[in-house]
C-alpha positions as CSV (number, residue, x, y, z in Angstrom):
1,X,-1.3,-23.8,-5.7
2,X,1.6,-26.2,-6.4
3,X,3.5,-26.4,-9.6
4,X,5.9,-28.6,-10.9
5,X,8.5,-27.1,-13.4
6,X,6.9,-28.7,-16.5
7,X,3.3,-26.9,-15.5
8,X,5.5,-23.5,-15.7
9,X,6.5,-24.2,-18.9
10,X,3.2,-25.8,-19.9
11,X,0.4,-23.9,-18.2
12,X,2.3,-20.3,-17.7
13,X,-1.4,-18.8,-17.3
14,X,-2.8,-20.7,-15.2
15,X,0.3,-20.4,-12.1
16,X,-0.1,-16.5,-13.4
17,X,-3.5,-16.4,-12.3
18,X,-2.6,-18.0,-9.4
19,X,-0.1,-15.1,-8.2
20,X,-2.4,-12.4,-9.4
21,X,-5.4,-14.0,-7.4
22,X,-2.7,-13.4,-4.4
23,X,-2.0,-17.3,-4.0
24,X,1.2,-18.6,-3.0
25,X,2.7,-21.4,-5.6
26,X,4.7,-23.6,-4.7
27,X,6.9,-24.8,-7.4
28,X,8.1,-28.5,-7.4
29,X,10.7,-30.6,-9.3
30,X,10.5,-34.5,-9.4
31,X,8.0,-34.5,-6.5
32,X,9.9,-32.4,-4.2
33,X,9.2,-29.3,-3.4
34,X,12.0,-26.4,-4.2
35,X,10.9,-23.2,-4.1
36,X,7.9,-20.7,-3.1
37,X,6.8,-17.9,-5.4
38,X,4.9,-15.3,-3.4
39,X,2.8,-12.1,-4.9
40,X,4.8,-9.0,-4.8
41,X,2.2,-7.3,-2.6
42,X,2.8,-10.5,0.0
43,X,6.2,-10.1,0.1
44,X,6.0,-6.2,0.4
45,X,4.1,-6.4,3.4
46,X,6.4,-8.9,4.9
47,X,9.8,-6.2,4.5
48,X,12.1,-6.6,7.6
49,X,13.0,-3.3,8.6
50,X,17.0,-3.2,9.9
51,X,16.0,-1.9,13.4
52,X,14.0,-4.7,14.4
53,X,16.8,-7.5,13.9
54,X,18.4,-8.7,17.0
55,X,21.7,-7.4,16.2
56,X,21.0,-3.9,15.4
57,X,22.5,-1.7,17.4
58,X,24.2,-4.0,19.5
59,X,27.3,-1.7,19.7
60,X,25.6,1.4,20.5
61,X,26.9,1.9,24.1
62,X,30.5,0.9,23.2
63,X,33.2,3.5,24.6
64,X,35.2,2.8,21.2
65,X,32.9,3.1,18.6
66,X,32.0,6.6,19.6
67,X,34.2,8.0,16.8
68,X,33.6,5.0,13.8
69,X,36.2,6.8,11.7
70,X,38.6,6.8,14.3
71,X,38.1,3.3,15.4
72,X,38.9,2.1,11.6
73,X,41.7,4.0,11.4
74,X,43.1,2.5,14.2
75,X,42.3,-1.3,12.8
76,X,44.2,-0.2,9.7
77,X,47.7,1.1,11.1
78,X,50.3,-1.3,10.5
79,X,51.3,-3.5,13.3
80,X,54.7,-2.3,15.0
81,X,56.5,-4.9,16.8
């Protein structure tokens, strides 16, 4: 369904509806589209878990970062000259 922001504010039930019969609506403003609002249960069963990201875990085999509290305690000294 697509909505402009004058049908949220005129036909609240009808975009309501919409999301509880699992639709997508896409909300316009002047003819352009700005923003998408999903069901709940869509967007529950699209959660990223962390692990899966690229970056996670990406310093796991670093000599360094065996100790984490060590290695910010050593960011955080003072620099001696």
């Amino acid at each position: 369904m697509e909505a402009s922001v004058l049908d949220l504010r005129k036909r609240m039930r009808e975009v309501m509806s919409a999301i509880d019969r699992h639709e997508r609506v896409t909300l316009t403003h002047r003819g352009r589209r700005r923003a998408v609002i999903v069901p709940l249960t869509e967007a529950k069963r699209n959660k990223v878990r962390v692990a899966d990201l690229p970056a996670f875990g990406m310093w796991a085999e670093r000599a360094d970062m065996t100790d984490p509290v060590a290695y910010v305690e050593e960011l955080r000294k003072p620099r001696r000259f």
